[in-house]
N, C-alpha and C positions, 0 to 999 in steps of 0.2 A: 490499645485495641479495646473496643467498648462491644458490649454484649449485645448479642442482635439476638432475638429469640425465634429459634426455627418456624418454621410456615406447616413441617410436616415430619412426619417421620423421616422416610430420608435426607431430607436433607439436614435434620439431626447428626443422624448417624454418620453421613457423608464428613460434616463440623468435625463432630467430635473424633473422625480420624484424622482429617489434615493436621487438626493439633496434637495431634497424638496423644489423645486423653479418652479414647475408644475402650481401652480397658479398665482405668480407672471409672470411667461409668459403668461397666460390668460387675468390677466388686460394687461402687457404691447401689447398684439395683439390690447384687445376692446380700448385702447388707443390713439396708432396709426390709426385704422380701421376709428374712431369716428373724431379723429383731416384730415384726408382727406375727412370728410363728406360720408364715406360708413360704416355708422352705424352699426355697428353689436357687440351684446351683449351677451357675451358667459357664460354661467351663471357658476359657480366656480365649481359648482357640475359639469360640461362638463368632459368625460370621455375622455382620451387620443383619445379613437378610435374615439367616437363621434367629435372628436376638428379635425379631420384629415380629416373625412368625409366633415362633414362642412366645413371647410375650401378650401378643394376642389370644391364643389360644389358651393362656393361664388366666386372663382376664372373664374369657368369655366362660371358662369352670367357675371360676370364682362367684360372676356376679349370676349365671344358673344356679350351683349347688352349694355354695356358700356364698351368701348375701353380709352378712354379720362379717364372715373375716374380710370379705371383700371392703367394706368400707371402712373396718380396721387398719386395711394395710394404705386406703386413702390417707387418712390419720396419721399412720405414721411417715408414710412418704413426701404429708404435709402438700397434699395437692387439693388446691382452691375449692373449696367449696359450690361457691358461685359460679365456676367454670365447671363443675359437674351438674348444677342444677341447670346449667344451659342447654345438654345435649340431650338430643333426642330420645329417649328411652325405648319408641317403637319399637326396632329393628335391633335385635339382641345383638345379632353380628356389629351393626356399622359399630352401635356404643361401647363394643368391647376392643374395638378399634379403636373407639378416638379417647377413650380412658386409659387405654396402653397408651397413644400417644401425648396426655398430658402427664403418666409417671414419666414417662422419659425426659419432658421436658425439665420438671421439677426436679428431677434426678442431673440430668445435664446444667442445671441451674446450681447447686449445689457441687457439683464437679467442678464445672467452669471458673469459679468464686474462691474456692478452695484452691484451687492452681495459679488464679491470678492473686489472688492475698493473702 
């Protein structure tokens, strides 16, 4: 099985449950989240929708009211650079959106690779 890279968030989330590795991308998110000191503790029972919501909504705190941790936790989540200097900055909401969406993927990249080798 060779790695296809999600189009979006659900169908992330959708992947990463038929393999059954839905909660190992949970820990490894509270992982990284915790090793850049923005704590956040997503309890396993967290529901695909509920992990996307949230996640959004920690994104969109972050790069509001902490800019500095916000690209911290970039850094350590080890998400592309060049793929954040591509999005839109406009629209506070969408980009807090599509920056949840590239931790998850880099987070699910890291899962994935880890389970397969």
């Amino acid at each position: 099985m060779s790695f296809i890279a999600p189009l979006n968030t659900d169908m992330l989330l959708d992947e990463a449950s038929k393999q059954e590795l839905y909660l190992k991308l949970i820990e490894q998110i509270n992982k990284d989240f915790n090793l850049a000191n923005e704590g956040v503790d997503f309890p396993m029972s967290t529901t695909p929708e509920e992990l996307k919501i949230q996640l959004h909504e920690k994104m969109y705190r972050l790069i509001q009211y902490k800019f500095a941790e916000y690209l911290n936790l970039l850094y350590i989540v080890d998400v592309s650079e060049d793929q954040v200097k591509k999005l839109d900055g406009s629209d506070l909401n969408k980009l807090s959106k599509e920056v949840a969406f590239l931790i998850l993927k880099r987070e699910w990249v890291k899962v994935w690779f880890r389970n397969r080798y």
